[in-house]
C-alpha positions in Angstrom: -244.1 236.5 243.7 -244.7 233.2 245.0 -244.2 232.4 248.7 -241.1 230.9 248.3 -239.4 233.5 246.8 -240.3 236.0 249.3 -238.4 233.8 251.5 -235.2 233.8 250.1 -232.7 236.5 249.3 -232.7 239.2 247.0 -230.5 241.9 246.7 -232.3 244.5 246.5 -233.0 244.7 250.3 -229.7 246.0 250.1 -230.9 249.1 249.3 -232.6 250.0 252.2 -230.5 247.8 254.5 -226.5 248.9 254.1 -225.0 245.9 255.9 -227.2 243.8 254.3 -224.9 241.5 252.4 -225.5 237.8 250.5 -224.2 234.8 252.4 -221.8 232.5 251.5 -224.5 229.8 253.0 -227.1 230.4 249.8 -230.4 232.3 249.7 -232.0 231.1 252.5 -229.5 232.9 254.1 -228.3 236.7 254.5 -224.8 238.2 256.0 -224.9 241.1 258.9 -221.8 242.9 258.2 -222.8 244.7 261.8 -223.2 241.1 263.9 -220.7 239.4 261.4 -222.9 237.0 261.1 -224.5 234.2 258.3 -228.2 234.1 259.7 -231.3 232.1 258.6 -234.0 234.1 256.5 -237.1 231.8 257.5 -239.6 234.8 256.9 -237.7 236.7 254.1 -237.7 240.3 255.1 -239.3 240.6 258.0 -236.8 238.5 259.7 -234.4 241.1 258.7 -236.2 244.2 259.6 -236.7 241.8 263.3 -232.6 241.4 263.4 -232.2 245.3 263.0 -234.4 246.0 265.7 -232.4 243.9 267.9 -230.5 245.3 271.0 -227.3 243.5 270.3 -227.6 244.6 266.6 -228.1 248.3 266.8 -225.1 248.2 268.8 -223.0 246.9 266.3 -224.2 248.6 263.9 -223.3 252.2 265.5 -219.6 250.7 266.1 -220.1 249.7 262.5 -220.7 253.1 261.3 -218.3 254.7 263.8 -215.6 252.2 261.5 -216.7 253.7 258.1 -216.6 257.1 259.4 -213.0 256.6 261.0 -211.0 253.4 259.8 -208.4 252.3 262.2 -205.5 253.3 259.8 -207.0 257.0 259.8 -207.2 257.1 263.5 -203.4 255.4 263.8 -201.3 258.0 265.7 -198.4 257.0 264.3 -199.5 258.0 261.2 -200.3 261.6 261.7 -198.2 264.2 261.6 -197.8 268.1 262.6 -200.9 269.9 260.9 -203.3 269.3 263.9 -203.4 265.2 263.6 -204.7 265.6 259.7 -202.8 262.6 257.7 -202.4 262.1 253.6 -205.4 260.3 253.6 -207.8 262.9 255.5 -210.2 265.0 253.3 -209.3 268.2 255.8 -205.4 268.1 254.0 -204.9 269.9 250.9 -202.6 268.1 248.1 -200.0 270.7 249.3 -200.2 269.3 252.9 -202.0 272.6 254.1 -204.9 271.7 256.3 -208.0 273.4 254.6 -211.0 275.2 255.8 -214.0 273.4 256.7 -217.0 274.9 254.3 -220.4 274.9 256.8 -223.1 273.2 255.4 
């Protein structure tokens, strides 16, 4: 792999970095879905691995995780309804509308 090409993107960081996205900008570039933000690669991966290890980063990314675990439209309290705040779309309500059983893992 030549020098270059370690400094642009490739996809299969992806892998190891979730948010990790490619930007709109070209491979020089990557996307934080955490920051929301089109940033410069300059080193290739190790500028990625220095953006996770950012303060302002890490706290985006646990409100970023925080939104995949509970979406805004889960959370709505207009949308839930008498079974204990379970809605349609949560994985604790049966198809029948009976809240089930959490299984310990």
């Amino acid at each position: 792999m030549s020098v270059k090409s370690r400094h642009l993107y490739n996809s299969k960081w992806e892998l190891t970095y979730r948010w990790l996205k490619a930007s709109v900008l070209g491979r020089k570039h990557y996307y934080c879905s955490c920051c929301r933000k089109d940033l410069k690669l300059g080193g290739g991966l190790a500028n990625v691995e220095m953006h996770a290890t950012r303060e302002k980063h890490m706290k985006n990314e646990a409100n970023w995780e925080e939104e995949l675990l509970f979406p805004p439209d889960v959370l709505d309290e207009e949308a839930a309804d008498d079974d204990g705040g379970c809605t349609s779309t949560c994985p604790m309500t049966q198809n029948n509308g009976t809240t089930a059983t959490p299984v310990p893992m």
